[in-house]
N, C-alpha and C positions, 0 to 999 in steps of 0.2 A: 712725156713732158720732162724737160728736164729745170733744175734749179742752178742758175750762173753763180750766185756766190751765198755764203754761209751768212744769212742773217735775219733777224725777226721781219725787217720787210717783206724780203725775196722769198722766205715761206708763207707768207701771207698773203702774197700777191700769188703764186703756187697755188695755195688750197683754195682762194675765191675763182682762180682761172678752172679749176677741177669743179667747181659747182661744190664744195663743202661749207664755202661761207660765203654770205653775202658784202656786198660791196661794201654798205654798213656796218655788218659786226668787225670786216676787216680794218675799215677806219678806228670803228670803237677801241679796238686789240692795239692798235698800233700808238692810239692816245696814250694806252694806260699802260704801255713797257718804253717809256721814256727812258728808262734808267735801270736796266737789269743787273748793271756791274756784272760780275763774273756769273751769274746765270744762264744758264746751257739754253738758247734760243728757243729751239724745242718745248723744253720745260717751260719755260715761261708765256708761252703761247697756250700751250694747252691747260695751265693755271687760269687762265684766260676765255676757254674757248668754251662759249655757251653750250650751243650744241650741233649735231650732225643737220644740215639744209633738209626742212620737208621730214622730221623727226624728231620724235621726245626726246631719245635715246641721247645722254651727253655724250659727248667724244670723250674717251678714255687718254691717259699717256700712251697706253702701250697702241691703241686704234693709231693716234697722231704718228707714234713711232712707224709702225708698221705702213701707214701712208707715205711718210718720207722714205723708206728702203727701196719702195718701189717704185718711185719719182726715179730714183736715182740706176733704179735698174738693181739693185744690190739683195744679199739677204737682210732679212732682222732676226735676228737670234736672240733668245732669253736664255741669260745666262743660268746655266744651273750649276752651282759649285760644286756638286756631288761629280759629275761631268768632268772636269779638271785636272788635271798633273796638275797640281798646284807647286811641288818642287820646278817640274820641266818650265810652267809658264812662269815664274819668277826669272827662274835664269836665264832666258832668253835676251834680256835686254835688262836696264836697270830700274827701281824706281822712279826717279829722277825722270828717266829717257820715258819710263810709262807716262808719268803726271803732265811731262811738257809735251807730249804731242797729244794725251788725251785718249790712249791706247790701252789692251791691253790683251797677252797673249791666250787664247781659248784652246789651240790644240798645237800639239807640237812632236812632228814625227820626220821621218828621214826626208819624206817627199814634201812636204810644205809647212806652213806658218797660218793657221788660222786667227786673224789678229782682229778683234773686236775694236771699233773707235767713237769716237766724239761727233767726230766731222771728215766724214768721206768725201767730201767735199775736195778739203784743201791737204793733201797727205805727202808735204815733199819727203816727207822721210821713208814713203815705203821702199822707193827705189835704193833709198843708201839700205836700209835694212835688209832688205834681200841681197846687197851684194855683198855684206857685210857674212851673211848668212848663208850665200851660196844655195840658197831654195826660195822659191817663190813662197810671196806674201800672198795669203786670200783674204778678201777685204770683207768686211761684215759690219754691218751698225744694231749698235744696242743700246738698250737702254741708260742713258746718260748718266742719272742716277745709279746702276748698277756698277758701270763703270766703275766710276767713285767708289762707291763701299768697296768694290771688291780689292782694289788697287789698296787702298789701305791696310786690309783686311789678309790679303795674302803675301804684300810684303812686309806686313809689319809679322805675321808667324814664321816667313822664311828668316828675317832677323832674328826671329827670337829663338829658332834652332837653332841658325848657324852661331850665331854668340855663345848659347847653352851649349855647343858641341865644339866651342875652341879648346884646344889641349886636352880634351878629352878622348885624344888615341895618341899620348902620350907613350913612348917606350913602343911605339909600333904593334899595338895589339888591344883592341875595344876588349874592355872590361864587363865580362857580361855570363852573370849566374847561370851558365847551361852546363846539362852531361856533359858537352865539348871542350868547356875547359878543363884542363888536366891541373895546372899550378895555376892559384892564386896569386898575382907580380905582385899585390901589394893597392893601394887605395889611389896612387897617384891618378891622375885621369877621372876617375867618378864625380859624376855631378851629383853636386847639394840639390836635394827636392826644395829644397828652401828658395834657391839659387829666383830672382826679380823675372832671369826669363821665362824657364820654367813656370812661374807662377801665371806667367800671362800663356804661355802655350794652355797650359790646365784652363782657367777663365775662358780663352778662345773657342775650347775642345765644346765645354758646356753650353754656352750659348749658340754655338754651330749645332749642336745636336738638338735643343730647343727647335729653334727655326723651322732644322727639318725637320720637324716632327718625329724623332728616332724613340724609338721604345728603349733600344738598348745599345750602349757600345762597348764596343768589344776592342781591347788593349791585345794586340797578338804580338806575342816576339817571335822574330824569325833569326834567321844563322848573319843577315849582312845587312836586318832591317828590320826596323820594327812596324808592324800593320795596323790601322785604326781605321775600322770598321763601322758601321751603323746602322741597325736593324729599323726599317720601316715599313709600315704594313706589311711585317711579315715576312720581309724579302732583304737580306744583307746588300749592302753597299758601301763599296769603299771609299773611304771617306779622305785620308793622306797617310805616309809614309813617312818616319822618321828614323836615326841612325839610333842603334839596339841601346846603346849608352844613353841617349834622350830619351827609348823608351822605360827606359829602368826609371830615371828622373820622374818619368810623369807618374807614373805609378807609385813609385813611393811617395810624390806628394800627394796623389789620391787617398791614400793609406795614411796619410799623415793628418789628412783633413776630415778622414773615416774613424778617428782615434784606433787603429790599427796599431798590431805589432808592426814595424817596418824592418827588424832584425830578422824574424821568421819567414822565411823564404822556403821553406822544406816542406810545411807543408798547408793544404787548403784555408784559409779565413774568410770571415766575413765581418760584413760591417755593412753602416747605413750613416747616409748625409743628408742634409735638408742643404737646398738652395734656393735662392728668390730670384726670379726672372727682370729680366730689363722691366718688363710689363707688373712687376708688382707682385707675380704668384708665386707661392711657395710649394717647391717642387722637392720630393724624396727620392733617394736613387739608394736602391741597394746593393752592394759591390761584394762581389766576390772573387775571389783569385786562388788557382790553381797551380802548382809547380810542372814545368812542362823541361821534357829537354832542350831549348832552347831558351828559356826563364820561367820569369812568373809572369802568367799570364792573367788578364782583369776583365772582371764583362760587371756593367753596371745597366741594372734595371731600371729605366725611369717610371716614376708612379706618380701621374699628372693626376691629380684631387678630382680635375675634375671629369675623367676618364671614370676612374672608379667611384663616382658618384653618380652615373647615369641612370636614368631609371629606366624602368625593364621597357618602354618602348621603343626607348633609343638603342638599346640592347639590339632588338631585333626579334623578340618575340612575339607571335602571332596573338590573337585575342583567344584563340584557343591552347595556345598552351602558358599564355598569362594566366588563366582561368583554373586552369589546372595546378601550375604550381602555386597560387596564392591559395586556393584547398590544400594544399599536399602543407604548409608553410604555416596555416590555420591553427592547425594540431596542437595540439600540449604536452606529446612526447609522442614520440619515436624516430626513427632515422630517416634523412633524408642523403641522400646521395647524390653530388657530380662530378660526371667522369669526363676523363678528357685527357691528350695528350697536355707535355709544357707546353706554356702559351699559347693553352685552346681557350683564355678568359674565365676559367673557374674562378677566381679571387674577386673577381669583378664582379659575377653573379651573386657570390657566398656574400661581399660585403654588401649588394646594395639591397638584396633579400635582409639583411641582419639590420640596417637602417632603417629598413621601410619596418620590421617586429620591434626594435630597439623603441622604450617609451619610457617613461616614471614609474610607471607600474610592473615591472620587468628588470630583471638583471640577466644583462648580457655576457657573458662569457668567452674569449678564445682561448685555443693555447695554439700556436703557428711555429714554424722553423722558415725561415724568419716571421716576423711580425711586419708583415708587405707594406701596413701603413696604420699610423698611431691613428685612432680614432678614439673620441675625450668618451664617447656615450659607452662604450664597449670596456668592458677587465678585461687588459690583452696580457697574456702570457708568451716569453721564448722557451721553446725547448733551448735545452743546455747539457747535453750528454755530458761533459766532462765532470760535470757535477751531480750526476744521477737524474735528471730532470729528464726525462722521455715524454712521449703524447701522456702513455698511459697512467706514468706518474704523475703529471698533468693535472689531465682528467680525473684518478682519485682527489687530487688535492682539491681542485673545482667541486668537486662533490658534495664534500665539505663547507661549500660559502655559498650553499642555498641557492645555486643558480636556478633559472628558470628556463634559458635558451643558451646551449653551449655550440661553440664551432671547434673541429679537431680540424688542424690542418690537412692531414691526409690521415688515413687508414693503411699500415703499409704493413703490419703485422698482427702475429694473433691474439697479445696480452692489448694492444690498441683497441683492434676490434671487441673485445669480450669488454673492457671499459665504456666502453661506446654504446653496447647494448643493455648493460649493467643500468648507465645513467637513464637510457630508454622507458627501461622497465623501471625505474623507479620516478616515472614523471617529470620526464624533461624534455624538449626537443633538441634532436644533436641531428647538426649539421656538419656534413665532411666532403672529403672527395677520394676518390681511387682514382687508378691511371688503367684504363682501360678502352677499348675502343668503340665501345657500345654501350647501351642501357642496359639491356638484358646479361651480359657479359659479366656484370657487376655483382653480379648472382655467385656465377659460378665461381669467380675471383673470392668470393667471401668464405664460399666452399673449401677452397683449396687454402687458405690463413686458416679452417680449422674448426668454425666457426657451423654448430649445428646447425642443420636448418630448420629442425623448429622455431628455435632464436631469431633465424633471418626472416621467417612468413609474422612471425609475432610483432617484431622490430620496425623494420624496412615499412616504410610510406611507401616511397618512391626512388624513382632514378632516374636524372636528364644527365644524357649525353650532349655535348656542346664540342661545337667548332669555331675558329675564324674563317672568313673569309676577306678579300680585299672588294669593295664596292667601286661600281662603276664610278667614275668621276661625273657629276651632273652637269659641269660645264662644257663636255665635248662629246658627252657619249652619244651613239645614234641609234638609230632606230635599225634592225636587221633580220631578217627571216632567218628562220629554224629547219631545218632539213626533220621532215615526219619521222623517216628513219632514225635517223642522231638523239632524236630527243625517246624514242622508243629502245633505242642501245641504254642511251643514258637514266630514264627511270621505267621499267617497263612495268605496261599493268595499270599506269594510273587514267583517272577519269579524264582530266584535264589534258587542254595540249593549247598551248602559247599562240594566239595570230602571229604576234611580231616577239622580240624582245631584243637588246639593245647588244651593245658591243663599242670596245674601247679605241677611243681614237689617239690622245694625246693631246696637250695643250698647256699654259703657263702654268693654273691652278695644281695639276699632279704632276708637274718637272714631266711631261710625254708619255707618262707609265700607259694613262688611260683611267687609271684604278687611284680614287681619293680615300681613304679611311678603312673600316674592317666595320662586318657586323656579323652577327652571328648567327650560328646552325642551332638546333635546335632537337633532340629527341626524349620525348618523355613519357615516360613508363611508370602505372601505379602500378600497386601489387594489388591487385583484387583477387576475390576467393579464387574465381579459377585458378589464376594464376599460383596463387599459391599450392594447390594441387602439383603443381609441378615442383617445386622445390624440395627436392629430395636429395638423401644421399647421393654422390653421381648424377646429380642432373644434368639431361642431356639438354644441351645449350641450343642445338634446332627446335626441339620442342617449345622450350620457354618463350624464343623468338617467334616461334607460330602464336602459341597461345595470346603471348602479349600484343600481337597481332589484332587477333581475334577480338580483343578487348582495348582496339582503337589506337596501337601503338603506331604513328607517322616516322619511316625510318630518315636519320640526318640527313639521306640523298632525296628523298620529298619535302624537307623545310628547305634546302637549295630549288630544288625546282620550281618551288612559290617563290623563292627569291626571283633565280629568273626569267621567271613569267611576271613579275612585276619591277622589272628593270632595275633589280638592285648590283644584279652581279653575273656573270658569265658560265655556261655550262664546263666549262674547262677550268675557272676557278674550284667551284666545287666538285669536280673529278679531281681536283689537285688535294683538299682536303681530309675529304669522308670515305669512310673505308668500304673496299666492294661487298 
């Protein structure tokens, strides 16, 4: 079927001839868009469109999109900006030339022009463009809406480089704090982080990273460019490219809005920002920057409230070992332990365990390096080396103010660890975490910091090891058999074994990854008497791990396997995780 010309009738007469609408609701539709003025046809039909003929189900925009692409014979693409040269697709053509035919460039390499539009319909310009271009045009329709934002969206940040980077290679040579420069020419060329564009590139960066839901971005300078990265489920993606001079700019005005040194470039800082979203929510990011040979480089942690305010079901913890650690968390002192690589979610667990103890009748305690997120119920403490402030001095000081439930950020040495069980034994409970890659591990780690193990069998509740993983997206995943073998390589031994379990396909909701959000693994270890029987000088770390065993221990590659035996997540996810 094809459609003769671009307009609310001629798609309405289109979808009643397809059996999607009836003759009536096409009449009704056509009553009530008298007057769309510059409203994209489309759009304004499907604002319109009750529902699917012979179905509850309403027609979506993206359903009506996807309807028209293939009337037309064409693809429908969902734009994902992550996807994008956003440098390469601006300069292809102008804004201007984008806005008026209603276009905009999606990929852009030697052999073609992938160019997203309005109206494939009516395109006298693709033939001038491709001769203009000397490569052919591939034609594609998207979302109309998307269009728009993006056409704004990406030429108004290629303006606000190119502007921020006039004269700024001034004397023939970018000015930019690396081992590679030999002489400092002097300040001419550097941009003001102050500088109106700059200010909107920084603006852009944040709510770009919002959107996509990014945990963390990462500021890279490189020798002829600078890289801007963005960590999501776990997984870096590049985000755009800007010239090493604008990347210095954005960073120091990060630094500038972090109440940062901006003069000290030598060596490591940190700092932390509050921001408030389009949506109203107030969002903390913790930035820190490292001197590399090629500058200073910035990676900023976001810490979305309402991430670390989950509670343990949305965690992803089983009812049995919810059970377990709400016993282990009961106590009135001694140590609790979790381990986990960076960004296995320990902080998430530590706070929303400290929320769920945290009452009137209780004083809470932390002492953190950094302090991941101000919470009003909790006395948070920064470590501060430069000023004598360590965990352990911390911890004495806390000792002091009558706490009742304390959290050490980590446990990384031995005057740490001996404060930690000092508080223990004098009726407390102390919460912490080590970096290790197991529950039982956490043992022998405490061994080796120096730490007797009479102290540890005395002290030590428990220990959960934790992971992430990336979760199947639930709007595309499918249903998929398990090879007997694969799932017998992958957990051998256990009782269980999956009919089906799911697998990832790709769709709007996760930009095609397949995988929407992260939850988590799970291994948890009390120290009961047996166990404690093992902890000796040199304890041999096989043993412990039998024992703890013996005494109900579920290892991280069996809390994946219940994952997916219950369609949360993929056996290859979790082989990408947990340790063999």
């Amino acid at each position: 079927m094809s459609i003769e010309r671009f307009s609310t009738k001629s798609v309405l007469k289109a979808l009643f001839k397809d059996k999607q609408i009836s003759a009536g609701e096409a009449k009704r539709i056509d009553a009530n868009l008298t007057d769309i003025g510059d409203q994209h046809p489309l759009t304004a039909i499907a604002a319109n469109l009750p529902s699917r003929l012979n179905s509850n189900a309403r027609i979506s925009h993206e359903e009506l999109y996807e309807w028209f692409a293939q009337q037309l014979g064409i693809d429908y693409t969902h734009i994902d900006p992550l996807k994008i040269d956003i440098a390469s697709a601006t300069n292809i053509f102008s804004a201007q030339y984008a806005k008026q035919n209603g276009i905009l460039a999606l990929e852009v390499n030697a052999n073609r022009v992938i160019v997203a539009c309005k109206n494939p319909i009516e395109t006298p310009w693709r033939d001038e463009l491709s001769s203009l271009l000397r490569k052919p045009i591939e034609l594609t329709f998207a979302n109309p809406i998307e269009i728009d934002r993006y056409q704004s969206e990406f030429y108004n940040l290629a303006k606000s480089i190119s502007r921020s980077n006039i004269g700024s290679n001034a004397g023939g040579a970018s000015i930019q704090q690396s081992l590679e420069q030999m002489v400092e020419l002097g300040r001419q060329g550097q941009l003001d982080a102050e500088d109106h564009h700059i200010v909107q590139v920084v603006d852009w960066l944040l709510q770009y990273a919002y959107e996509q839901r990014a945990s963390d971005i990462h500021l890279e300078p490189r020798k002829d460019k600078g890289e801007i990265r963005f960590r999501i489920d776990g997984v870096l993606h590049h985000a755009y490219q800007v010239p090493p001079n604008v990347m210095l700019a954005i960073v120091g005005r990060f630094k500038i809005l972090a109440r940062m040194d901006i003069a000290e470039k030598r060596r490591p800082l940190d700092g932390r920002l509050k921001t408030r979203t389009p949506d109203g929510r107030e969002i903390e990011l913790r930035l820190s920057t490292i001197p590399t040979a090629m500058g200073e480089k910035m990676v900023m942690r976001i810490f979305d409230p309402e991430v670390l305010q989950r509670s343990f079901e949305e965690l992803g913890l089983s009812d049995r070992e919810l059970d377990l650690w709400h016993t282990l968390s009961s106590h009135t002192n001694g140590i609790i332990l979790v381990t986990g690589p960076t960004g296995s979610g320990k902080t998430t667990t530590l706070y929303s365990t400290l929320r769920k103890l945290a009452s009137s009748e209780v004083n809470v305690c932390t002492i953190e390096e950094p302090i991941e997120m101000v919470e009003p119920r909790f006395n948070q403490i920064q470590v501060h080396s430069a000023i004598g402030l360590s965990f352990a001095s911390g911890v004495r000081a806390l000792l002091r103010q009558d706490p009742d439930i304390m959290m050490i950020g980590e446990i990384r040495d031995l005057e740490t660890a001996e404060m930690a069980i000092q508080a223990a034994l004098t009726g407390h409970l102390v919460l912490s975490t080590l970096h290790t890659n197991d529950s039982p591990s956490a043992i022998t780690r405490m061994l080796e910091l120096g730490v007797p193990a009479y102290l540890i069998s005395a002290t030590v509740l428990g220990v959960m090891a934790q992971r992430l993983v990336r979760t199947l997206c639930k709007h595309c995943k499918q249903p998929t058999t398990i090879d007997p073998q694969v799932w017998e390589q992958f957990i051998p031994g256990v009782d269980f074994k999956p009919d089906n379990a799911h697998q990832p396909v790709g769709c709007i909701e996760c930009r095609q990854t397949g995988f929407l959000g992260r939850i988590g693994l799970y291994e948890m270890m009390e120290i009961t008497e047996p166990l404690k029987t093992h902890i000796t000088p040199g304890a041999d770390l096989q043993k412990l791990k039998k024992q703890a065993s013996e005494d109900g221990l579920l290892a991280l590659r069996h809390s994946g396997a219940v994952k997916v035996a219950n369609g949360h997540t993929t056996i290859d996810e979790v082989l990408r995780v947990t340790p063999f």
